[in-house]
N, C-alpha and C positions, 0 to 999 in steps of 0.2 A: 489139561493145564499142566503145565511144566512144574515143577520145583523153583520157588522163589528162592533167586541169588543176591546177592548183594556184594561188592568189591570194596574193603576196608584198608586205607594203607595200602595197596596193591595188592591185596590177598582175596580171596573169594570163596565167599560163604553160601553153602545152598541150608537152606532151612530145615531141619529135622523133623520126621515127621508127626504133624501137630499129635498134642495128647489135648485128652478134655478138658484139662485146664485151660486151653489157650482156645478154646472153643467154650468156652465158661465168657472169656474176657472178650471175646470177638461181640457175644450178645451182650454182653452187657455195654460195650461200648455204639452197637449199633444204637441199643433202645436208647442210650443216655441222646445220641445226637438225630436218630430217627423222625424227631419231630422240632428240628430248627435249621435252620437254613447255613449254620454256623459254619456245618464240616463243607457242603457245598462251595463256601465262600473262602473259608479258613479266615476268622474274624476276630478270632482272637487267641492269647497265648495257650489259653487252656487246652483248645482245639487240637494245636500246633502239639503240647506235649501231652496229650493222650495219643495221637498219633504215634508221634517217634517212639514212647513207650510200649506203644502193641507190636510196631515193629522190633524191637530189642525183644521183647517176650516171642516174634514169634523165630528169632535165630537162635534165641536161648545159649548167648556164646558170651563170655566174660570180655569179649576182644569187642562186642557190638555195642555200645551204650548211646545214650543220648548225646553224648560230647562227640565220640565217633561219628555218629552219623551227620552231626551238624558238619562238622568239619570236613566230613568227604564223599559227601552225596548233594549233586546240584541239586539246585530248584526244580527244572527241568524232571527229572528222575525220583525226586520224591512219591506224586501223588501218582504218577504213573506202577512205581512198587509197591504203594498201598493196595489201589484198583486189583494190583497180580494176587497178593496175598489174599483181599478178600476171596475172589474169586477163587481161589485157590481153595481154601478152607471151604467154601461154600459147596465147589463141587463134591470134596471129600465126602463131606456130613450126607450131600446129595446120593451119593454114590452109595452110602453105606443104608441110607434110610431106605433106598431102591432096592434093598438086599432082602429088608426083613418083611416076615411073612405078613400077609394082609388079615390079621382075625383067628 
């Protein structure tokens, strides 16, 4: 999986590589929405700014914020760079936990 980008202003941002903090908030944000149909639908505002806030946490750049991104990322493109990010983190954690010894 590639490095999540994102284009702010015209400018383009690749995401730094996650620390465990942002793999701290990635679970906790799964478990919070793992058992309702909410993130699926995106139903409500809460939904909406947990999202855009994991994505700011995971460029970790003062130029990214939740104002930014409203402002310059379609609809279209939104849950399509969420889907990247997870995946993204997901394979890391995947890649790293396939490293360590079994026992």
């Amino acid at each position: 999986m590639s490095v999540p980008k994102i284009i702010i202003n015209g400018k383009t941002f690749s995401a730094p590589n996650p620390k465990l903090k942002l793999w701290r908030k990635c679970l906790k944000f799964t478990q919070k929405y793992s058992t309702t149909d909410k993130l699926d639908q995106l139903v409500d505002e809460e939904v909406l700014d947990d999202l855009e806030q994991l994505i700011c946490d995971v460029f970790n750049n003062s130029e990214i914020t939740i104002e930014t991104l409203e402002e310059n990322i379609d609809i279209s493109e939104f849950m399509p760079l969420f889907e990247g990010i997870k995946t993204w983190i997901e394979n890391m954690v995947n890649e790293k936990a396939a490293k360590l010894p079994n026992g």
